[in-house]
C-alpha positions as CSV (number, residue, x, y, z in Angstrom):
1,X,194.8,166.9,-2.6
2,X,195.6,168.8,-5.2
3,X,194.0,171.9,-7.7
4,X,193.2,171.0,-11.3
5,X,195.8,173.0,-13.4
6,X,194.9,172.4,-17.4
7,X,191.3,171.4,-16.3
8,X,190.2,174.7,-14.2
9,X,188.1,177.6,-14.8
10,X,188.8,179.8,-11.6
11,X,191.3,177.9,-9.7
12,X,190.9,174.5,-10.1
13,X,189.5,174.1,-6.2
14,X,186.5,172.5,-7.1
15,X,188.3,170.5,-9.9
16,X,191.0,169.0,-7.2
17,X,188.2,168.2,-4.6
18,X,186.1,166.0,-7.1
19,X,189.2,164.5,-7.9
20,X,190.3,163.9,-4.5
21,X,186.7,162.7,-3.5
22,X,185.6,160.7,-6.7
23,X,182.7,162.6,-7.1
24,X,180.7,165.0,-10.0
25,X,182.4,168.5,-10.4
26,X,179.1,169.8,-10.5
27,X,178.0,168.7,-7.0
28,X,180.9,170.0,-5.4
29,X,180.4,173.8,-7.3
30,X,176.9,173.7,-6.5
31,X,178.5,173.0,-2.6
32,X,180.3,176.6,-3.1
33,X,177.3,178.0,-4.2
34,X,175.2,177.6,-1.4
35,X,177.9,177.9,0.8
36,X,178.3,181.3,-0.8
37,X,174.8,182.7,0.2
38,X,176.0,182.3,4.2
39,X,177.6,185.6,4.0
40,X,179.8,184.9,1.6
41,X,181.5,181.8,3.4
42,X,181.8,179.9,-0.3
43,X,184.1,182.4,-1.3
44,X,185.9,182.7,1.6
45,X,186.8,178.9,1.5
46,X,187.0,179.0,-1.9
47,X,189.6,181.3,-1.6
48,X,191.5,179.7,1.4
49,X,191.7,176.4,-0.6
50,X,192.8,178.4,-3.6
51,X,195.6,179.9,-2.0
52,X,196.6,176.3,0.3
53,X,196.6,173.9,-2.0
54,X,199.2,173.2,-4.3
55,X,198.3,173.0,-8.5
56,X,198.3,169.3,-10.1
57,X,199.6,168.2,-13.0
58,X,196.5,167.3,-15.4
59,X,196.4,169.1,-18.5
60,X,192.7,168.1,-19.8
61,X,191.0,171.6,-21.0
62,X,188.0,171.6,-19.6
63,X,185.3,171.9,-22.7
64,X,183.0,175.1,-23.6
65,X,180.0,173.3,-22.0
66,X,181.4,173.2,-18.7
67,X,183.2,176.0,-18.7
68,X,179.9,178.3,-19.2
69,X,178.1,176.4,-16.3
70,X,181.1,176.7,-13.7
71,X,181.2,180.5,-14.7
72,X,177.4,180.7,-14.4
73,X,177.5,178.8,-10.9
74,X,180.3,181.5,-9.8
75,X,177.8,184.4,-10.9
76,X,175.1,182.7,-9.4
77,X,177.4,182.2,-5.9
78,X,177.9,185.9,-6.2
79,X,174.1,186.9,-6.5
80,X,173.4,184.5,-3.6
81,X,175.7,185.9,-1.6
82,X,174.6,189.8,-2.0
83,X,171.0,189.3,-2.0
84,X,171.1,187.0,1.3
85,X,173.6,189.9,2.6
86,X,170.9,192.7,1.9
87,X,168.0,190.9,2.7
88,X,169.1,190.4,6.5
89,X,171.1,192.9,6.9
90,X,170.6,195.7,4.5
91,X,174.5,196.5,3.8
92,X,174.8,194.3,0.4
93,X,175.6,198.3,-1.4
94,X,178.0,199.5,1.1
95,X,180.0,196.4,2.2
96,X,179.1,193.3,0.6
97,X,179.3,194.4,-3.3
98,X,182.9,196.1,-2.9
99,X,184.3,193.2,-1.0
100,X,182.7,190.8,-4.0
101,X,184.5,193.2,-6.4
102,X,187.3,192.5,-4.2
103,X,187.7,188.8,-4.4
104,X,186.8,188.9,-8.0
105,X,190.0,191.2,-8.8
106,X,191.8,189.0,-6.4
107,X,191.2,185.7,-8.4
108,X,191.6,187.4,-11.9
109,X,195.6,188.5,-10.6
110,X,196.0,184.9,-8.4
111,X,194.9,183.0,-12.1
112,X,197.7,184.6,-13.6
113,X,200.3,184.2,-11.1
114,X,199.2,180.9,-10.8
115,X,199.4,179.6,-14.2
116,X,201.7,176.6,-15.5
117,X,204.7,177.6,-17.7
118,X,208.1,179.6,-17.6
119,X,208.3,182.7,-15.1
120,X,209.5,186.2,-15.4
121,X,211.6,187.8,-12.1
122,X,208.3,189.8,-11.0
123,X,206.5,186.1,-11.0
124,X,203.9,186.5,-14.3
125,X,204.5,184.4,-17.0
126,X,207.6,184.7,-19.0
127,X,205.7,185.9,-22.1
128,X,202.7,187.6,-21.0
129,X,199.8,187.8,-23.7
130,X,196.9,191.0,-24.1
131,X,194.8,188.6,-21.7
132,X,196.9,187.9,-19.2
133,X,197.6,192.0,-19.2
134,X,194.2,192.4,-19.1
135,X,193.4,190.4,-16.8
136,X,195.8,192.3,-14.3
137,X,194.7,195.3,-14.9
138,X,191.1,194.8,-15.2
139,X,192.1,192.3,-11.6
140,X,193.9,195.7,-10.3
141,X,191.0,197.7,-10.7
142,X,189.1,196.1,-9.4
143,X,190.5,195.8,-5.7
144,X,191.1,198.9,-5.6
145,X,187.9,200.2,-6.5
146,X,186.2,197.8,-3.8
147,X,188.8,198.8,-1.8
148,X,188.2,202.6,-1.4
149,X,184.4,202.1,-1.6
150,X,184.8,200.2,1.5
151,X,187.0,202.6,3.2
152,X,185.2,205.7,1.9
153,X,181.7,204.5,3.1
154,X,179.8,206.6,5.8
155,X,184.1,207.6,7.1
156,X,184.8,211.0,7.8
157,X,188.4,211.6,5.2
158,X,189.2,214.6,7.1
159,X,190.5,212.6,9.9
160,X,194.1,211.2,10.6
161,X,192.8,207.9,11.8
162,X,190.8,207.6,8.4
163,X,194.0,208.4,6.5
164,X,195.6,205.9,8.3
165,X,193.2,203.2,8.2
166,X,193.1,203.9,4.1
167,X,197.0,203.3,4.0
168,X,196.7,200.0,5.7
169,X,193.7,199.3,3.5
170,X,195.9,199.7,0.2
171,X,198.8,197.9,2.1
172,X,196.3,195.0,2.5
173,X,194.9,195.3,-1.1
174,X,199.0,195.2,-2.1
175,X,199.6,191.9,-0.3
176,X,196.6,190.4,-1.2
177,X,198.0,190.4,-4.7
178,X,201.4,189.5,-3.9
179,X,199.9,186.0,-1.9
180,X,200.2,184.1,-5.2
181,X,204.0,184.9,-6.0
182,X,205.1,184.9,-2.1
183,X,203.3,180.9,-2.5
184,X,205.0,180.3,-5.6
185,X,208.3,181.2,-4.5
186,X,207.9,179.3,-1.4
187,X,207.2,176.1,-3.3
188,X,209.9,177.1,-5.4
189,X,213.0,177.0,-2.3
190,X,210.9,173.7,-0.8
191,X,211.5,172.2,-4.1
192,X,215.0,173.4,-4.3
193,X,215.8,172.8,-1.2
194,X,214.3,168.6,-1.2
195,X,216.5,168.3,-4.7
196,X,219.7,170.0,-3.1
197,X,219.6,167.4,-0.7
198,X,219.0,164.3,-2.5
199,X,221.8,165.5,-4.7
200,X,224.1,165.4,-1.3
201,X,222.4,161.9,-0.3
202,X,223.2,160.6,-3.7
203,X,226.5,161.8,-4.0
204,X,227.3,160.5,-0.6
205,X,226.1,156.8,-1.3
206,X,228.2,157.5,-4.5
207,X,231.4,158.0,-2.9
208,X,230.6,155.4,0.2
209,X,230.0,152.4,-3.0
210,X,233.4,154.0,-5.1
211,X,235.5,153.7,-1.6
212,X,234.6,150.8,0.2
213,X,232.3,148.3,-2.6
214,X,233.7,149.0,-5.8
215,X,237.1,148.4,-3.8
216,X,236.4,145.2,-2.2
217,X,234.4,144.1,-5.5
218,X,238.0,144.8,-7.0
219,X,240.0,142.5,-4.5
220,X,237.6,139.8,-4.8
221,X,238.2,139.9,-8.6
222,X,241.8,139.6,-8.3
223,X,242.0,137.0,-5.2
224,X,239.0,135.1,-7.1
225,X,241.3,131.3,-7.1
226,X,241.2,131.8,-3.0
227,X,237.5,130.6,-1.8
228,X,238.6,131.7,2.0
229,X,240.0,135.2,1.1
230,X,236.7,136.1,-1.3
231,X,234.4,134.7,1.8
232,X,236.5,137.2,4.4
233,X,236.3,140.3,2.5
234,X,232.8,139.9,1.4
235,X,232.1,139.5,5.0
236,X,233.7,142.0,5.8
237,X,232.5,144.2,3.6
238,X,228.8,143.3,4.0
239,X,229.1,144.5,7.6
240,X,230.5,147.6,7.0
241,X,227.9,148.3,5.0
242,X,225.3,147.0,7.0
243,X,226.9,149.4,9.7
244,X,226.6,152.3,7.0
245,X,223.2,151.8,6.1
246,X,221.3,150.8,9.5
247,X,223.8,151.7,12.2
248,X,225.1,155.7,14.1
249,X,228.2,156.3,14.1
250,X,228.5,157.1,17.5
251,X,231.6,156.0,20.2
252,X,232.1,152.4,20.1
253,X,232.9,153.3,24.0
254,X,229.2,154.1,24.1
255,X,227.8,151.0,22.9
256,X,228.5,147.6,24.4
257,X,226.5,146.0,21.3
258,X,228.6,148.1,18.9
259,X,231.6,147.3,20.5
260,X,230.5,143.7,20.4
261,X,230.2,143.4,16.8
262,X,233.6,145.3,15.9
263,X,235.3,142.4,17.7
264,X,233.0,139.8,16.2
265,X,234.2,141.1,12.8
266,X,237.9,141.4,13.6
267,X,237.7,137.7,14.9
268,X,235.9,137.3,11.6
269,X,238.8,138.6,9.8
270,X,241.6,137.2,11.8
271,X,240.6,133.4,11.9
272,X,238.0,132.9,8.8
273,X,235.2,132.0,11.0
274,X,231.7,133.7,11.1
275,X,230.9,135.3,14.4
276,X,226.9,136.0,14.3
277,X,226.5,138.6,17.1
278,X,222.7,138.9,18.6
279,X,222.4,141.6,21.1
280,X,219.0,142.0,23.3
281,X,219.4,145.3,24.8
282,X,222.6,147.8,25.1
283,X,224.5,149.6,27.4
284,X,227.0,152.4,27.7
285,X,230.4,153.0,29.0
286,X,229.6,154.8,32.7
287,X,233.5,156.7,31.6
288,X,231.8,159.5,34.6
289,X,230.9,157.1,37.3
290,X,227.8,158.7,37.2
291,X,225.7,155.0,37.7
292,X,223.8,155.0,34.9
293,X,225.8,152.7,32.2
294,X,228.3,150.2,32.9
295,X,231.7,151.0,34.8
296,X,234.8,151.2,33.2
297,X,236.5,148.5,34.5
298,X,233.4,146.1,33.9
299,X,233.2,146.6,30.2
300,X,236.6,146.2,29.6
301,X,237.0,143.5,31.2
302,X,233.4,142.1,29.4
303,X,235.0,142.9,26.0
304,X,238.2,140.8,26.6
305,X,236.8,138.3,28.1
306,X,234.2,137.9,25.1
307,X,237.0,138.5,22.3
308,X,239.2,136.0,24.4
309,X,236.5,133.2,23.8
310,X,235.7,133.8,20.2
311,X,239.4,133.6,19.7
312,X,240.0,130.6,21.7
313,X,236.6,128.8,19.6
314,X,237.7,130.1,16.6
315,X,241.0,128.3,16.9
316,X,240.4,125.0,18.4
317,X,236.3,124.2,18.1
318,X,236.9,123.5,14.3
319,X,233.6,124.6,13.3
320,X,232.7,127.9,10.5
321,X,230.0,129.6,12.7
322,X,230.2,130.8,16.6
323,X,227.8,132.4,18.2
324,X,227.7,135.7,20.0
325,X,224.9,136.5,22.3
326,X,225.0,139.4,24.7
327,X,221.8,140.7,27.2
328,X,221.8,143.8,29.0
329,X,219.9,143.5,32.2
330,X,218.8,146.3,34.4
331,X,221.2,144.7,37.2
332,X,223.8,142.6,35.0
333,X,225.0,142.0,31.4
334,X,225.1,139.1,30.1
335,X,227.5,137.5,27.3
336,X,227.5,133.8,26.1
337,X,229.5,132.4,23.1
338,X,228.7,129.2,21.7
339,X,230.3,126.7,19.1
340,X,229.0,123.3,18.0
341,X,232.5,122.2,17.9
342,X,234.7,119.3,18.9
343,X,234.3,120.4,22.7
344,X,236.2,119.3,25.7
345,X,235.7,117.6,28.8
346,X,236.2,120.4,31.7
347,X,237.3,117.8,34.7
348,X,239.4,116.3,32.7
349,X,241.5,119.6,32.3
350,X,245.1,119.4,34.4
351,X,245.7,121.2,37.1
352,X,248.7,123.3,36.0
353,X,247.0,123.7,32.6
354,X,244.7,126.3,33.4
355,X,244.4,128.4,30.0
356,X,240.9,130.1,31.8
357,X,242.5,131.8,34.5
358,X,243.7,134.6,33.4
359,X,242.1,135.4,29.8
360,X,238.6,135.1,30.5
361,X,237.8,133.7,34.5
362,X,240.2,136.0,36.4
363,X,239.9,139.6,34.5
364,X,236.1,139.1,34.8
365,X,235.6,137.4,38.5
366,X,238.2,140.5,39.9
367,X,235.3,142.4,39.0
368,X,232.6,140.7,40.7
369,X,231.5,138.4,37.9
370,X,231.2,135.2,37.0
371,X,232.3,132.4,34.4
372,X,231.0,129.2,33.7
373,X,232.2,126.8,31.4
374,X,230.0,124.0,29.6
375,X,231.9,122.0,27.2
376,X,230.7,118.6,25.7
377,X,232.8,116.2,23.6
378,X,231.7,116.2,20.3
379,X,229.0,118.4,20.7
380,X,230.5,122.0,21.6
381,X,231.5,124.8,24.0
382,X,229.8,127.2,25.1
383,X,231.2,130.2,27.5
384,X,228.8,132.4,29.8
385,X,230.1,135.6,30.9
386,X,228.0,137.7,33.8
387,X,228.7,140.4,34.8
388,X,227.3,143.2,37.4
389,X,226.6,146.6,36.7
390,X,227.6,148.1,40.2
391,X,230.9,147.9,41.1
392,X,231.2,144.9,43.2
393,X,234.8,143.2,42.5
394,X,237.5,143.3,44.8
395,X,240.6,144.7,45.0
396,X,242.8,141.6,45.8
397,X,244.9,140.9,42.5
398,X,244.9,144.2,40.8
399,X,248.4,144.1,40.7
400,X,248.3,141.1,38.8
401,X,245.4,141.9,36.7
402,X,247.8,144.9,36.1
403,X,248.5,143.2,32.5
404,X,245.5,141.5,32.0
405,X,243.4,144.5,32.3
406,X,244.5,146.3,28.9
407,X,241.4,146.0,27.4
408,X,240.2,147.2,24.3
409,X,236.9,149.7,24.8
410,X,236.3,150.0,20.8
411,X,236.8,146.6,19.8
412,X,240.3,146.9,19.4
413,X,242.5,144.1,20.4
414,X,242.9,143.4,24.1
415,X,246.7,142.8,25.3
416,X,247.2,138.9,25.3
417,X,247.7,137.9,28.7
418,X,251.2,136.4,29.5
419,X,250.8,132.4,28.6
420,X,252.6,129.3,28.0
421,X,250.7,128.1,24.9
422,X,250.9,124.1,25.6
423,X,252.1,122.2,21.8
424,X,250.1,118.9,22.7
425,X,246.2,119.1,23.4
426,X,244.6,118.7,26.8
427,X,242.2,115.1,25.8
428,X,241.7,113.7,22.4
429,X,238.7,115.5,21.9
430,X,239.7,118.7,23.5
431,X,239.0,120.7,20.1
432,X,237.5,123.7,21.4
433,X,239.3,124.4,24.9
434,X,241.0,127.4,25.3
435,X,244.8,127.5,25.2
436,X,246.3,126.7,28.8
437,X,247.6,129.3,30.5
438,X,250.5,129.5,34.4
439,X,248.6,131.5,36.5
């Protein structure tokens, strides 16, 4: 909700609330009125909403009709309120009539503070007119003449604690008519402050677009008679932005998914294929040993295994999409990768041409995991990768994993381990097996 601002006659208050409520202007003065002959509680709130609520933008002059009834209805609040005051209570002379004055000096200095246009350092408007001077001063007056009624009533002046309580009286008159600038200027820094940083934001996004978009947009210009290179770097660049926009730039060692997705994207980059990563779930590097993320070791030897299959897919299933899907459990994570490729038959596999036993089998059962391998000719490969996240591998072969195990945490490239790439193919239709490997 908002105060009228070209459309008031006080403050605007009852303006904004019709507004804000769809409903007659008149009811909603009448509403203050009455209000005002419960000890002056109209006023009050009148005065509270004043000071709360911040001015609108309307400029619509309100027209002479309405502005003699709104000012009659505020004289008419003000006789309510004294003669209920006097007729229960009897004080409507001594108390009631200087704090009216009070309020009515109040909202003759707030109106002025509070009006539209160009400011001067002391807050009142740049070019003050006779009626906005007059205003004040007739405004000034008038707290202070409620003011010291109120503190001279019935109150012995002789005394220190009278003297006192008449210097925090004027202090309180003071700030009451400071209230509208201390406002203004704090709406002033909000607003400063909310276009400072959308200047930061903007120049930020600016800068990320010039470096990394406008770039790439650049390349793809010049490579534009390659298909394959203008398909690589606009992947690429779609999911560094993607990572920009929607993603923290925390650790990769801290994310399993993030680190997941960096090694979907180098594969991407390496091999021309399109590596759609789903993650349900993520988990941290437990770098500590403290038990709560995954150990070390583990998500290593998850990564490699992972990048070691969308490598081996990429290059033999013959296919422009793999999948990447990864679940963190509460007890194990889980990693599958998935082509619709040429595939392979499994038994059919030699022997001494065991590409798995090393690259992806061995550096993940050493740590208490599992593999499994389901390949169909002519309808794909798919790779499942379990791991536990306790410590439950054995020791046995860690001086051979010795090589094996130089992982990449961050998506970086893991150490290829030592092979013998075979030249001829393990069957026919052995399209997506992964290169065979001594033990």
């Amino acid at each position: 909700m908002v105060r009228r601002s070209g459309g008031r006659i006080v403050g605007g208050v009852a303006g904004g609330i019709a507004d804000h409520l769809d409903v007659d202007v008149f009811k909603v003065r009448m509403a203050f009125v009455l209000l005002s002959a419960l000890a002056g509680a109209g006023i009050v709130a009148y005065a509270m909403l004043w000071i709360f609520t911040p001015g609108g933008a309307d400029d619509v002059r309100p027209s002479g009709q309405e502005r003699r009834q709104a000012i009659g209805l505020a004289l008419l609040g003000f006789g309510l309120s004294v003669a209920m005051s006097a007729l229960f209570s009897g004080t409507a002379a001594r108390i009631i009539v200087p704090l009216i004055a009070v309020a009515v000096g109040a909202a003759l200095v707030w109106r002025e503070y509070d009006a539209d246009g160009p400011r001067s350092l002391l807050g009142l408007p740049a070019k003050p007119t006779m009626v906005t001077w007059s205003r004040i001063v007739a405004g000034i007056t008038l707290i202070v003449a409620g003011l010291a009624v109120v503190v001279l009533a019935g109150i012995d002046i002789g005394s220190l604690g009278s003297a006192l309580l008449a210097v925090a009286v004027t202090l309180l008159g003071a700030g009451l008519l400071s209230v509208p600038l201390w406002l203004r200027m704090m709406r002033a820094l909000n607003a400063e402050r909310a276009a400072r940083i959308r200047n930061e934001e903007r120049e930020e996004i600016a800068s990320h677009l010039h470096d990394s978009v406008l770039q790439t947009l650049a390349l793809i210009q010049r490579q534009a008679d390659d298909p394959h290179e203008v398909v690589r770097l606009a992947r690429s660049q779609e999911r560094e932005l993607r990572r920009w926009l929607f993603e923290d730039a925390a650790p990769a060692q801290s994310s399993l998914a993030a680190a997941l997705r960096t090694i979907a994207g180098e594969v991407e980059d390496q091999h021309g294929v399109k590596v759609t990563p789903v993650t349900v779930g993520d988990v941290s590097m437990d770098i500590a040993d403290t038990g709560s993320g995954l150990p070390k070791e583990h998500f290593t030897a998850v990564l490699g295994a992972a990048r070691e299959a969308l490598v081996n897919a990429a290059k033999h299933a013959d296919v422009p999409v793999i999948d990447l899907f990864a679940e963190t459990e509460p007890h194990q994570v889980s990693v599958f990768v998935r082509d619709r490729g040429v595939g392979f038959d499994v038994d059919a596999v030699p022997a001494d041409r065991q590409g798995l036993a090393k690259s992806i089998r061995g550096r993940v059962e050493r740590r208490g995991g599992q593999v499994e391998i389901v390949s169909t000719p002519g309808r794909g490969t798919e790779v499942r990768i379990i791991m536990p996240r306790t410590d439950s591998g054995t020791e046995a072969g860690a001086e051979a994993d010795s090589g094996a195990e130089d992982d990449t945490v961050a998506g970086a490239r893991p150490e290829e381990p030592a092979e013998s790439v075979v030249e001829q193919p393990l069957t026919q239709s052995s399209g997506s097996a992964v290169r065979a490997e001594q033990r």
